[in-house]
Every structure is written in structure tokens, then in C-alpha cells.
N, C-alpha and C positions, 0 to 999 in steps of 0.2 A: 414467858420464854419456855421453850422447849427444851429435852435434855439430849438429844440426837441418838446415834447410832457410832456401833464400835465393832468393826468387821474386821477379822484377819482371813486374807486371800490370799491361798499359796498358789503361784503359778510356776513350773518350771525350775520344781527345789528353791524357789524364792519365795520367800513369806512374807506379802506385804498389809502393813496393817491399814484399815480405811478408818477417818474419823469424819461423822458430818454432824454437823451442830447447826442450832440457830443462834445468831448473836444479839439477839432483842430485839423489841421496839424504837434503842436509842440509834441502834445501827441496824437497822433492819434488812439482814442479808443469811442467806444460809451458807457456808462455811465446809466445804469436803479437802481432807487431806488426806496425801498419801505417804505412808512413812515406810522405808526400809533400813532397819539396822540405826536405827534414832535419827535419819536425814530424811525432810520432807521432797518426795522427788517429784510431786505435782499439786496442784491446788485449783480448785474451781470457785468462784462465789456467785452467787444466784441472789439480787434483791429485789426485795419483797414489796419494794413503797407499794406497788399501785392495791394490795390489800390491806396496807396501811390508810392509803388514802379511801379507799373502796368500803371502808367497815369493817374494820379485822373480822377475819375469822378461824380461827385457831385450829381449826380442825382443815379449813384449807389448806392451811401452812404447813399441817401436822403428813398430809399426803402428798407434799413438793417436797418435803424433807425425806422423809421415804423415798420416792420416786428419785431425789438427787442420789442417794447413798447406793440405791439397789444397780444405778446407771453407770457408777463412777466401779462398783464391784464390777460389774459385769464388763465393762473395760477395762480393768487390771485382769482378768482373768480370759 
């Protein structure tokens, strides 16, 4: 398991914080939230089975997980 990404994006005197995670092999899905002022005000989930099923490869996972977090900043901003 991965340990993700933790972005605060201010847009418009609003600070909003990004978290993207992966939640394992048991639940095989990456994970981005968007928080302002402690309330999540959107969520994405991306799974992973088919490199689950395909031959893990960690380092694939490692650049969807990036690529979620960098996607989900750039649309709050």
C-alpha cells in the first residue's frame, strides 16, 4: 500500500485541503478528498482491480495515484 498525497490549495481566499490515498490490495481503489474547514465537500474513487488482476505493479499504481491527486488539485484551483 501506498502512503498518498496531502495538498492545501487556496483558491479565492479559500484554503482547501486535498487528500489522495490508496486503500490496499483488500479494497483496491485510490481515494481523493476534498476538505474545507473540517467538511469533505467532494470525493473521487478510482479502482485499481484490473492491475490487480493484470500482475500488480506498484510503481503503476504509484503514477495513477499521482496523476489522481495532481487532477483533483488542478480542479479545485
Amino acid at each position: 500500500m501506498l502512503t498518498g498525497f496531502n495538498t492545501d490549495v487556496e483558491y479565492d481566499g479559500v484554503v482547501y485541503h486535498v487528500q489522495t490515498e490508496d486503500k490496499g490490495l483488500q479494497t483496491p481503489f485510490i481515494l481523493s478528498l476534498v476538505y474545507t474547514g473540517g467538511a469533505i465537500l467532494a470525493s473521487k474513487r478510482s479502482p485499481y482491480d484490473d492491475l490487480v488482476a493484470g500482475g500488480f505493479d506498484e510503481s503503476i499504481l504509484a503514477q495513477r495515484l499521482s496523476r489522481q491527486h495532481k487532477l483533483i488539485c488542478a480542479a479545485v484551483h
